[in-house]
N, CA, C and O atoms as a MOPAC input file, in Angstrom:
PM7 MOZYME 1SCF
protein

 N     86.04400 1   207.19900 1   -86.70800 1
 C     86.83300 1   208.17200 1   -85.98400 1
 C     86.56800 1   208.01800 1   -84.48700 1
 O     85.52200 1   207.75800 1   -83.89200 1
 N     87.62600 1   208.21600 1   -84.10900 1
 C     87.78400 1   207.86000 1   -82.32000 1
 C     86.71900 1   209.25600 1   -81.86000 1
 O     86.76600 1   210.35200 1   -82.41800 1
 N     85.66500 1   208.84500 1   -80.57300 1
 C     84.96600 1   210.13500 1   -80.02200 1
 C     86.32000 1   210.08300 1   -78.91600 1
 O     87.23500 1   209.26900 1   -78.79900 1
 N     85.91800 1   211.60000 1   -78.02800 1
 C     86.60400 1   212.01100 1   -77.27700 1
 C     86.78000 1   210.95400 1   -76.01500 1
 O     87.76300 1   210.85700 1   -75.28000 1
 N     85.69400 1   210.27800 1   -75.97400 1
 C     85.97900 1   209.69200 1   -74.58400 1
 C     86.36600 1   208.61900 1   -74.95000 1
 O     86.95800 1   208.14500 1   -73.98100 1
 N     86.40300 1   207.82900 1   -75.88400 1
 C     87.28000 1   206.74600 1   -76.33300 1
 C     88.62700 1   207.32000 1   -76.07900 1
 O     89.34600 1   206.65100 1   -75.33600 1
 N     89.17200 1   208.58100 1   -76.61900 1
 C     90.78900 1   208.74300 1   -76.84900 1
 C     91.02100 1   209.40100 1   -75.45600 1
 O     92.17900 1   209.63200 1   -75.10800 1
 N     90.03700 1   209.69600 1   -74.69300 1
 C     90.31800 1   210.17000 1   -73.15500 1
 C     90.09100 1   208.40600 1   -72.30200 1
 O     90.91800 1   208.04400 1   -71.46500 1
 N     89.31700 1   207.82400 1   -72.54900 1
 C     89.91900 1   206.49000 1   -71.79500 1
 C     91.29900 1   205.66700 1   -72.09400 1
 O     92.09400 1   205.02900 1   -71.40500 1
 N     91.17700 1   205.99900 1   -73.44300 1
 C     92.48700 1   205.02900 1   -73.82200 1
 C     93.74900 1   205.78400 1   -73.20900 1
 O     94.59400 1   205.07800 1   -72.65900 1
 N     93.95300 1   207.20400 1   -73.25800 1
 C     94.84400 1   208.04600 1   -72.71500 1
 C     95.29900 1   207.38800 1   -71.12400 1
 O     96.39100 1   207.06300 1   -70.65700 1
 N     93.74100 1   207.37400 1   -70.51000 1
 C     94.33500 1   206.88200 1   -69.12800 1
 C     94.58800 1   205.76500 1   -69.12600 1
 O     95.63000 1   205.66300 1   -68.47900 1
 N     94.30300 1   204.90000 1   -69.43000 1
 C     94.71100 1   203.15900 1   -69.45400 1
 C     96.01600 1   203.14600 1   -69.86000 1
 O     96.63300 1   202.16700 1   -69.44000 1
 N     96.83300 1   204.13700 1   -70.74300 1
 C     98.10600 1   204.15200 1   -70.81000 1
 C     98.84700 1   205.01000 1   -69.52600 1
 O    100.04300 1   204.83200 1   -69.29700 1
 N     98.10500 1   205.86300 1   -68.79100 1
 C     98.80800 1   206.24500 1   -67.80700 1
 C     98.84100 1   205.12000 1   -66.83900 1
 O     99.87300 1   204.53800 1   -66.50700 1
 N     97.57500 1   204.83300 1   -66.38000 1
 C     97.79600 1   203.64900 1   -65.29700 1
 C     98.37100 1   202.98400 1   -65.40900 1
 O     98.77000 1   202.46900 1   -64.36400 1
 N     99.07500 1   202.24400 1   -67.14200 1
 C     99.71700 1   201.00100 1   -66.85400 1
 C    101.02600 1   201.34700 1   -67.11600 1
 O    101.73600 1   200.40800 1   -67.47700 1
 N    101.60400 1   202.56200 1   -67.02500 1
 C    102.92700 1   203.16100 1   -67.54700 1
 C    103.17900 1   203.71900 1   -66.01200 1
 O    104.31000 1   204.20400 1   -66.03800 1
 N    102.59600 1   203.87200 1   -64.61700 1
 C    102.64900 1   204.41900 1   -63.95600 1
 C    102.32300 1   202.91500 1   -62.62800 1
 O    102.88200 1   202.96000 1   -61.53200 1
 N    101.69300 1   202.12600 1   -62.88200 1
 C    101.87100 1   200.74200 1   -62.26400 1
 C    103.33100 1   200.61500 1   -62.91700 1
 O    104.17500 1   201.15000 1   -62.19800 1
 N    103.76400 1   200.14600 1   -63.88800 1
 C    105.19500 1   199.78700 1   -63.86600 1
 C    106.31500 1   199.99500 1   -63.11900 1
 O    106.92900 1   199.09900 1   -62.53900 1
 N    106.70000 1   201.57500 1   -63.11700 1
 C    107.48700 1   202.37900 1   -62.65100 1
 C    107.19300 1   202.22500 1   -61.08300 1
 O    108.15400 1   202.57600 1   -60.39800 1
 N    106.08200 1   201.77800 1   -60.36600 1
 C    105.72000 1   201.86400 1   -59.38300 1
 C    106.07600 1   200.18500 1   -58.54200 1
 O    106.80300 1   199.98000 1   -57.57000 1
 N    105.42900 1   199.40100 1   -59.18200 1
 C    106.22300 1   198.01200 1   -58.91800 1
 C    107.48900 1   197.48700 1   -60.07300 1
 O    107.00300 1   196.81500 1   -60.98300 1
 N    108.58700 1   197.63100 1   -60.14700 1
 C    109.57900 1   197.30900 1   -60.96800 1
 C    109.52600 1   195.78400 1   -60.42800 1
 O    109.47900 1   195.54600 1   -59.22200 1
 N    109.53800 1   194.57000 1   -61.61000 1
 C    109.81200 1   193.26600 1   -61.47200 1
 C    110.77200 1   192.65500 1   -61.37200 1
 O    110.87600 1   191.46900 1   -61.05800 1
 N    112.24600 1   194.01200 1   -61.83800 1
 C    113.46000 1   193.02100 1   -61.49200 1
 C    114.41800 1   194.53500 1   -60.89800 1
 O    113.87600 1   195.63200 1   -60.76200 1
 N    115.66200 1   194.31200 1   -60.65500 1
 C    116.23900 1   195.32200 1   -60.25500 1
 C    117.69100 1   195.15600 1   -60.76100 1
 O    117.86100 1   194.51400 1   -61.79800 1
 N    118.63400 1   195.62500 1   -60.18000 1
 C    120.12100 1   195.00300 1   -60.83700 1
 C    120.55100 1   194.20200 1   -59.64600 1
 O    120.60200 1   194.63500 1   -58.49500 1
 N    120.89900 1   192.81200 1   -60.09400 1
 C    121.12700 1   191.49500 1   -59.31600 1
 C    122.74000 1   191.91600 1   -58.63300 1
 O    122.93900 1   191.23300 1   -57.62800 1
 N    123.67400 1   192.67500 1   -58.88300 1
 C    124.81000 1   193.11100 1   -58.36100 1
 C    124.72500 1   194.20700 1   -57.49600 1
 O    124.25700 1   195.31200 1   -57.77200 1
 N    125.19800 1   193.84500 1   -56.45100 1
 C    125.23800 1   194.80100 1   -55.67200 1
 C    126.57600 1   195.49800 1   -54.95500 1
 O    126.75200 1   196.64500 1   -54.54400 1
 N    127.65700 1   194.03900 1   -54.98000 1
 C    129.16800 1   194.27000 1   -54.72200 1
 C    129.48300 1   193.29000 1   -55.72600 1
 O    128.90300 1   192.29600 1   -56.16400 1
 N    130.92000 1   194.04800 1   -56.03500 1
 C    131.16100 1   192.85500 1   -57.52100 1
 C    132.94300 1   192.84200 1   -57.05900 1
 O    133.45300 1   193.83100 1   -56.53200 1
 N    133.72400 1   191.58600 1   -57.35300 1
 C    135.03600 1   191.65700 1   -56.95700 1
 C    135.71300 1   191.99800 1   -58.47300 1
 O    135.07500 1   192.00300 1   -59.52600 1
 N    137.22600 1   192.29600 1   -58.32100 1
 C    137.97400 1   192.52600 1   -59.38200 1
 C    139.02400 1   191.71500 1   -59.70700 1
 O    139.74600 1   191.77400 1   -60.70200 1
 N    139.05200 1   190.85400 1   -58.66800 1
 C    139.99100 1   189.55700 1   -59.63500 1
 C    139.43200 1   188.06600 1   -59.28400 1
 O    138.71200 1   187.90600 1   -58.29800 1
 N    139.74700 1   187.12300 1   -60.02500 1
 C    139.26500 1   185.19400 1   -59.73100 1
 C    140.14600 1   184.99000 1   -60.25500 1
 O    140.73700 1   185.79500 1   -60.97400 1
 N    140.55800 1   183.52600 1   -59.97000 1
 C    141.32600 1   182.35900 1   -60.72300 1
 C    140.43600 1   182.04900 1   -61.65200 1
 O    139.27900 1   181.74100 1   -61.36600 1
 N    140.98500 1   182.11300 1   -63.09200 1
 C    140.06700 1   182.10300 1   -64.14600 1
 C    139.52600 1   180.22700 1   -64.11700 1
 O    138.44700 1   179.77400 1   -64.49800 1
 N    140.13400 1   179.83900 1   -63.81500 1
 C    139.89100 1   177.98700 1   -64.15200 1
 C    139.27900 1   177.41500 1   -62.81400 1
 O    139.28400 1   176.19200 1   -62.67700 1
 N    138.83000 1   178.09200 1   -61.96700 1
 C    137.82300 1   177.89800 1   -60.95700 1
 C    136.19100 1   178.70100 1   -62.01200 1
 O    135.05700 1   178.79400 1   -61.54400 1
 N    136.45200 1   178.97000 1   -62.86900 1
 C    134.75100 1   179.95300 1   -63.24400 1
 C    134.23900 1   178.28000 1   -64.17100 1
 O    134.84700 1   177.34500 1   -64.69200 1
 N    133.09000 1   178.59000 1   -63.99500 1
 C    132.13200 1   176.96800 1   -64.72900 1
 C    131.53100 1   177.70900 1   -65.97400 1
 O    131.67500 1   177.39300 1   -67.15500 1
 N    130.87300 1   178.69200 1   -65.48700 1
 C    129.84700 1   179.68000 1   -66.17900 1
 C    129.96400 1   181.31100 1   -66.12900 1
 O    130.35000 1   181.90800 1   -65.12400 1
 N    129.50200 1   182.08000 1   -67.59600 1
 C    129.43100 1   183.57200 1   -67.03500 1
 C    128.11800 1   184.25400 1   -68.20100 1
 O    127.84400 1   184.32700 1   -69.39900 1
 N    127.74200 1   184.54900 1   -67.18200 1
 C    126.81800 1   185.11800 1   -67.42800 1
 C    126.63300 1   186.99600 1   -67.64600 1
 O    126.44100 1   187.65100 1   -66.62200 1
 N    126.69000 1   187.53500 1   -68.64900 1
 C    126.40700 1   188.87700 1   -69.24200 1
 C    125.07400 1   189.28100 1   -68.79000 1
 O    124.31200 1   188.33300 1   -68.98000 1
 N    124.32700 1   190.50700 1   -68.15600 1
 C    123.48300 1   191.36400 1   -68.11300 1
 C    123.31100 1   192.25700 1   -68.95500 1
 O    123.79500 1   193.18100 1   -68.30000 1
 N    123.03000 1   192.67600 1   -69.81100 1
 C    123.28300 1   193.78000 1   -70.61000 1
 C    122.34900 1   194.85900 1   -69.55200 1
 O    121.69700 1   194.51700 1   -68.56600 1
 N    122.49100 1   195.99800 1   -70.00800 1
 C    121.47500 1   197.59800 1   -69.44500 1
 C    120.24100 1   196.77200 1   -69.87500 1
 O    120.09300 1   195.83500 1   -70.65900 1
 N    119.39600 1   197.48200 1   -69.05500 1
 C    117.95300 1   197.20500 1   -69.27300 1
 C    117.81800 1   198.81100 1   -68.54200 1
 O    118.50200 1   199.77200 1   -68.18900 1
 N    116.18700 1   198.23500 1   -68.62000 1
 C    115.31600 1   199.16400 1   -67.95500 1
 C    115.20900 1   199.06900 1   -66.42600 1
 O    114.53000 1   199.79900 1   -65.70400 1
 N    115.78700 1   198.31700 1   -66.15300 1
 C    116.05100 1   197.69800 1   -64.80200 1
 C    117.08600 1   197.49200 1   -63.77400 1
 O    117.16500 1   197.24100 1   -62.57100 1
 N    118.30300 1   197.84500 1   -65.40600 1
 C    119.58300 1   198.30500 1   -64.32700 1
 C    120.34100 1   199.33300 1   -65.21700 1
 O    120.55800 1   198.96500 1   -66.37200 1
 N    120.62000 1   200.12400 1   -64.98000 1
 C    121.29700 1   200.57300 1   -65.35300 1
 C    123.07700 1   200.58400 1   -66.10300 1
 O    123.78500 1   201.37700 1   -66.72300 1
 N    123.17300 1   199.13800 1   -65.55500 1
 C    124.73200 1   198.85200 1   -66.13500 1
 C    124.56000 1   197.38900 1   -66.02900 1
 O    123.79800 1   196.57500 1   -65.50600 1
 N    125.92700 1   197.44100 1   -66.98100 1
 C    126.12200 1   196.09900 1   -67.46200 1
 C    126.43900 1   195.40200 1   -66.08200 1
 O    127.03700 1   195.98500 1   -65.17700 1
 N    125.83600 1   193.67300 1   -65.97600 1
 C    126.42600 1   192.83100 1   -64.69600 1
 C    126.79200 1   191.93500 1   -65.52300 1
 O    126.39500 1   191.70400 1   -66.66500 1
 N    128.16700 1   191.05900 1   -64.41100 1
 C    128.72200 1   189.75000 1   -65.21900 1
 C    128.89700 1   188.88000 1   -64.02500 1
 O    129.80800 1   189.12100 1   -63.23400 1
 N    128.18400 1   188.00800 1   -63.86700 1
 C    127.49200 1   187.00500 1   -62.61400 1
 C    128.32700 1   185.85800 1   -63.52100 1
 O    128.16900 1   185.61400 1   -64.71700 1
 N    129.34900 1   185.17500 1   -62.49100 1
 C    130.01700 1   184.31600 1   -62.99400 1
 C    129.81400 1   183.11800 1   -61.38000 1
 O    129.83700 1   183.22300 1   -60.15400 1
 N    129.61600 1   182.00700 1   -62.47900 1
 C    129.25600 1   180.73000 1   -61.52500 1
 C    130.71900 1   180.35200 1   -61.18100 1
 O    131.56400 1   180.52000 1   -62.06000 1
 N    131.15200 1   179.77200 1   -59.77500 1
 C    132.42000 1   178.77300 1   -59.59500 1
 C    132.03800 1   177.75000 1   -59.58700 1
 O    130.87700 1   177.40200 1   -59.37400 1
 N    133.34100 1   176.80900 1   -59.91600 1
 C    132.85700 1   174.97800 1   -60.19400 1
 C    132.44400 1   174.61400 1   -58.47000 1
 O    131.98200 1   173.59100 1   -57.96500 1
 N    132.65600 1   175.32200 1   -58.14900 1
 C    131.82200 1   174.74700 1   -56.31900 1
 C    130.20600 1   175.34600 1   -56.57200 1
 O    129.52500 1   175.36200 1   -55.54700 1
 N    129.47900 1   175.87700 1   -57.94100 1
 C    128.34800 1   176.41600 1   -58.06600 1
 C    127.79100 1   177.50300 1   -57.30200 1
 O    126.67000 1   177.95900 1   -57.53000 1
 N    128.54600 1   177.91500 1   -56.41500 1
 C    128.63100 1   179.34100 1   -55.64100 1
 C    128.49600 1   180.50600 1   -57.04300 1
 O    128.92500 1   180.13600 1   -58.13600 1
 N    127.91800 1   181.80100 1   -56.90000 1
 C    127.67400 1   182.60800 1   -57.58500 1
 C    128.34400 1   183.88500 1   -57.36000 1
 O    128.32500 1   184.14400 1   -56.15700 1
 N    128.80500 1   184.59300 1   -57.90600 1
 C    129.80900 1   185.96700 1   -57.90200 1
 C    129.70300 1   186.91500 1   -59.00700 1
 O    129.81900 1   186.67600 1   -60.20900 1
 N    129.45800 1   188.06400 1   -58.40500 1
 C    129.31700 1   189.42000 1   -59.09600 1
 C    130.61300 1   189.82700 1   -59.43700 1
 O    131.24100 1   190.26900 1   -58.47500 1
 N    131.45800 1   189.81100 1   -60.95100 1
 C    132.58000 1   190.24400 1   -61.10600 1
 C    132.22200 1   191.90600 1   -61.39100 1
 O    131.02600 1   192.19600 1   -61.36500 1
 N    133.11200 1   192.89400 1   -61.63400 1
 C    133.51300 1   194.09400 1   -62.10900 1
 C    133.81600 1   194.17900 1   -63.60000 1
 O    134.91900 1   193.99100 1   -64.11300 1
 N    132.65900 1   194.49400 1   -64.23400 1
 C    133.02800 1   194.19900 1   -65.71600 1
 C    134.18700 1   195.10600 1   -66.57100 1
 O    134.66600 1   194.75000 1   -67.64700 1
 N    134.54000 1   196.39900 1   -65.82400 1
 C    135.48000 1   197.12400 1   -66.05100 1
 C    136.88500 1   196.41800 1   -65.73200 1
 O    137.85900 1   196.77100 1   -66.39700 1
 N    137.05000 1   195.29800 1   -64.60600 1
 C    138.58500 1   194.66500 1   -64.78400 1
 C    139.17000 1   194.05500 1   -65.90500 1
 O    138.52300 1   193.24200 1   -66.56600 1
 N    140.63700 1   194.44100 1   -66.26900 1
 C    140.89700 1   194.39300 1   -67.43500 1
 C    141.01700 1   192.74700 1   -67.79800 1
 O    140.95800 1   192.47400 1   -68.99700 1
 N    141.18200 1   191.62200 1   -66.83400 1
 C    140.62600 1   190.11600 1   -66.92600 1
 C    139.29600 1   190.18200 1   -67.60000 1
 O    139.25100 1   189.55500 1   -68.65800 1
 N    138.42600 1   190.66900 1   -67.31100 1
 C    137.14200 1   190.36000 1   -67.24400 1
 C    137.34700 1   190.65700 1   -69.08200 1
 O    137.45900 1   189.84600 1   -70.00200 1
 N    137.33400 1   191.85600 1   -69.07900 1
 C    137.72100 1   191.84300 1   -70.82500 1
 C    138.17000 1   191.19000 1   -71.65100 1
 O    137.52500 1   190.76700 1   -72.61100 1
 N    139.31700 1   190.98700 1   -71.44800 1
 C    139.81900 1   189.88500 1   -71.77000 1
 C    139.89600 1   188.63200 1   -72.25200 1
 O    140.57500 1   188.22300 1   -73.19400 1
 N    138.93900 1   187.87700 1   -71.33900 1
 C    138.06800 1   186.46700 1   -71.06300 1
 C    136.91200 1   186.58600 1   -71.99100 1
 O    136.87600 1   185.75900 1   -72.90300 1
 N    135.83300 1   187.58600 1   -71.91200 1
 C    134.85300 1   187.80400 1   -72.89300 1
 C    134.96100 1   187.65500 1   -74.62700 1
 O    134.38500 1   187.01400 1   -75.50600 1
 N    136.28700 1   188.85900 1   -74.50800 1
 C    136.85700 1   188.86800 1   -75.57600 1
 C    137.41800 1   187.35600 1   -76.68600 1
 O    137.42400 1   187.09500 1   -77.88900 1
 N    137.72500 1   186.85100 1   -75.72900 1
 C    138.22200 1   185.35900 1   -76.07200 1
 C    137.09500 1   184.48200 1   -76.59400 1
 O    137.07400 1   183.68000 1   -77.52800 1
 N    136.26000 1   184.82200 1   -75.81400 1
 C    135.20200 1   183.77300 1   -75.49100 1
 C    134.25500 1   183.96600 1   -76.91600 1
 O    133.62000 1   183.14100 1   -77.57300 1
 N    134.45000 1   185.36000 1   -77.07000 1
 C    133.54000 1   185.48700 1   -78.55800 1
 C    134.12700 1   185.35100 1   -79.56300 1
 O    133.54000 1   185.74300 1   -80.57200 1
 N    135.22400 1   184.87500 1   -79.69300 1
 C    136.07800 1   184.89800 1   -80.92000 1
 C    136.52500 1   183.48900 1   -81.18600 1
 O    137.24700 1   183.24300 1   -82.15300 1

């Protein structure tokens, strides 16, 4: 059986390292302005973000064949669209 100061150290070792986290976050959300339309046959690559703990919303970071990088608007009804395709 756990003594008290075992389950009172372990208590804090979960605060400190639940409270370091929140305090240095390691990633953030990579979008910051996102456009709402492209020429679909200029995109090379696209890349999905799902929610994390780190952003709050979905990002869709789509590469152009010039390898330049772009934050689309995952709410444009293209963007749907294209995904949609893409998984089917």
């Amino acid at each position: 059986m756990m003594t008290k100061a075992t389950l009172l150290l372990s208590a804090l070792t979960l605060c400190c390292c639940i409270a370091s986290l929140q305090a240095f976050p390691r990633e953030r959300c990579m979008c910051i302005q996102t456009i709402s339309s492209m020429p679909v046959r200029v995109i090379k690559r696209i890349e999905v973000i799902p929610i994390s703990g780190y952003c709050r919303r979905t990002e869709i970071i789509v590469t152009r064949r010039n390898g330049s990088q772009v934050c689309v608007n995952p709410a444009a009804n293209w963007v749907y669209v294209l995904i949609s395709n893409l998984k089917s």
